[in-house]
N, C-alpha and C positions, 0 to 999 in steps of 0.2 A: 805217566799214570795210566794203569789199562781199565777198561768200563768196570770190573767188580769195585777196586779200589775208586773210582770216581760215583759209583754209586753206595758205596757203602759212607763215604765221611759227610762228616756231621758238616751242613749246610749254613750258615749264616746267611739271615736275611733280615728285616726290619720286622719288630715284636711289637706287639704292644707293650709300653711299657711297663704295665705292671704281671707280665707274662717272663716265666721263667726257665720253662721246655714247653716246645711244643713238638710231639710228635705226630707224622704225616701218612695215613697208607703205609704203616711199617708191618713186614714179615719177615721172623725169621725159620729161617728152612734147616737141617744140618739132613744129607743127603737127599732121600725121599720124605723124611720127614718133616712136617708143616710145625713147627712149636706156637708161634703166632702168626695172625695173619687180618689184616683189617685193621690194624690199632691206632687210631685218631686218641689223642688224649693231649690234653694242657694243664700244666701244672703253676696256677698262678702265687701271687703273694698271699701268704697266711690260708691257702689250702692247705690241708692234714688231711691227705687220702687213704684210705682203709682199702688193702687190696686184696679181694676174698676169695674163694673157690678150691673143687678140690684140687688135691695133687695132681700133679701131671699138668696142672692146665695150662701153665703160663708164665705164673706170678713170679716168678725168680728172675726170667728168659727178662720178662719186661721190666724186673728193677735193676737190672744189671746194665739193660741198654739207656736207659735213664741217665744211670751212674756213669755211661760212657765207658764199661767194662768191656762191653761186647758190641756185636756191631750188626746191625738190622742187613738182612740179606738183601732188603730192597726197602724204599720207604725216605725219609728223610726227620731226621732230629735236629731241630734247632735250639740253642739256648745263647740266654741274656749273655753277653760279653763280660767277663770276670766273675763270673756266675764261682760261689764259694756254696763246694756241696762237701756234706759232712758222710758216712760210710760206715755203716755196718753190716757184716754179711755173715751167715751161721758157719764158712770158713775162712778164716782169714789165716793168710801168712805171713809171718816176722823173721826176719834175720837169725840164723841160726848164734848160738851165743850172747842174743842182747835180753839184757834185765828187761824187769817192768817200770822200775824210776829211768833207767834211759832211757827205753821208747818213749816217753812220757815226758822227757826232757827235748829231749829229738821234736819233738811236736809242738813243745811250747816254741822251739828255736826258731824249726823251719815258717812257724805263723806268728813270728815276731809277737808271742805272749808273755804280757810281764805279770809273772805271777809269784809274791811270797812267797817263801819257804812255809810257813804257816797256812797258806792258803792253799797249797799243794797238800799237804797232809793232812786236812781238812776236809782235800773231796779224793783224798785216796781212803779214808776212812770211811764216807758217805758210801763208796762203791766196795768197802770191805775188800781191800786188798793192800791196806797198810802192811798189814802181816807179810806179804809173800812181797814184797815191790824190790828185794835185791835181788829175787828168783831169776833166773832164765824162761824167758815166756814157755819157750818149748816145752819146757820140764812141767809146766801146771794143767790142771784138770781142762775140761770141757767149756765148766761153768764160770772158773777162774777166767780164764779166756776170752769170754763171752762179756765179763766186767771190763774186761780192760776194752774189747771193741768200741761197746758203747761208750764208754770213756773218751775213745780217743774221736768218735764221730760226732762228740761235741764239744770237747775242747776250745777248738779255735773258732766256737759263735758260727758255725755257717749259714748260708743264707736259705739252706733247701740241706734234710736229712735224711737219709733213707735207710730204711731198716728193715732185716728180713730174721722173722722170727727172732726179736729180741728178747721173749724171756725162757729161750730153748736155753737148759743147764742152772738155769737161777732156783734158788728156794724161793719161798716164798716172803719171807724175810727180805731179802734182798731184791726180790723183782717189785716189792712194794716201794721200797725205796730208790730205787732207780727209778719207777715209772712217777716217782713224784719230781725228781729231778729231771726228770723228760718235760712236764708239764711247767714248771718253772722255767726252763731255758729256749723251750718250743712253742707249749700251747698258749703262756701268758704274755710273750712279747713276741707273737703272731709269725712267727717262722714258719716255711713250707716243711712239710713231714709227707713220705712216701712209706707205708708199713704196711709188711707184706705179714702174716697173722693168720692161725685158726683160733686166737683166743681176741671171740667175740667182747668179749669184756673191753677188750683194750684198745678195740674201735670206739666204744661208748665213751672209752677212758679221755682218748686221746686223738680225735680224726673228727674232722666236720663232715666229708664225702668219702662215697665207698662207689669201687669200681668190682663189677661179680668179672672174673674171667673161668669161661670152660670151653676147652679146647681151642684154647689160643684163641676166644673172643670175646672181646666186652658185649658180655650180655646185658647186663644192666650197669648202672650206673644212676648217682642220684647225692641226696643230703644226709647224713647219720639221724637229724631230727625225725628226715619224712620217715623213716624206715620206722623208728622209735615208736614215733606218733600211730603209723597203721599196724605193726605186729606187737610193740610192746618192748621186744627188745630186738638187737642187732642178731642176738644167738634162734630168737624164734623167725626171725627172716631166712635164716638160711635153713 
């Protein structure tokens, strides 16, 4: 193993137990370029962090090394052992030629889910994609797409979700109704949520703490109450 690869993987060491990443002094670099740089952050039991700032800053670079997608240039990521994380990202890709009832079968399989036939068509209806579920994913819209992510990043109950820009391509119909089924399966039986967002609303919605990043730094960071409590709302904070 040469020094980049022994400094890029992901470290185990002793957590506290109710800690479930903790990241360490992480920077990621890609050439000359800094994307983050500084980023201490822990992501405990029943945190729902709101992660804000504009574009370019960060906020993708940092939910991706979270999710164990990408790899910090330098820095150290720990997480719980059997750590079950759930994934949604504004691009996802699936196997060219497979339906939406197979991937969605595939998923109940590979996380040993027993679920009704009844009870499957029950929350492919909720996520409005009964209609199209013999489609090839490839073949479907933007939005269609974006149902099925969040779908599948909660499926199998994870223990920590992460989500970036989850109601990019939804109507408003349907990002109402998902984000109620987000709150049912996340915010009322206290699961960690990472949601990366500029619609302030769904910090308020759905997130206890918000972390500001600009130019790869956590500038602020805090409680969604406090913010509440001294501007009024999350959207007059920023």
């Amino acid at each position: 193993m040469n020094k980049i690869e022994k400094k890029n993987q992901e470290v185990k060491s002793v957590l506290d137990p109710k800690t479930l990443i903790k990241l360490t002094d992480i920077k990621k670099q890609y050439g000359k370029k800094v994307v983050l740089h500084d980023i201490n952050l822990e992501i405990n039991e029943g945190d729902r962090i709101g992660v804000i700032g504009p574009n370019g800053g960060g906020k993708s670079t940092l939910s991706e090394i979270i999710a164990g997608i990408r790899q910090p240039t330098s820095g150290k990521v720990e997480k719980r052992d059997n750590l079950v994380l759930g994934i949604q990202f504004q691009e996802s890709k699936y196997p060219l030629g497979i339906t939406v009832i197979d991937m969605i079968k595939y998923y109940l399989e590979t996380f040993s889910i027993q679920m009704k036939e009844s009870e499957l068509i029950e929350l492919m209806r909720i996520y409005q994609i009964l209609g199209f579920k013999n489609k090839f994913i490839s073949s479907l819209s933007g939005g269609q797409q974006q149902r099925i992510n969040i779908l599948l990043g909660l499926i199998h109950n994870p223990d920590l979700v992460i989500f970036d820009e989850v109601s990019t391509g939804l109507d408003i119909e349907v990002r109402s109704q998902i984000l109620d089924f987000i709150k049912e399966r996340v915010v009322k039986t206290n699961k960690s949520l990472v949601l990366v967002t500029h619609m302030m609303s769904e910090i308020e919605e759905l997130c206890n703490k918000f972390i500001y990043i600009h130019r790869g730094e956590i500038r602020e960071a805090g409680t969604v109450d406090e913010i509440v409590k001294k501007y009024g709302s999350v959207h007059n904070y920023t």
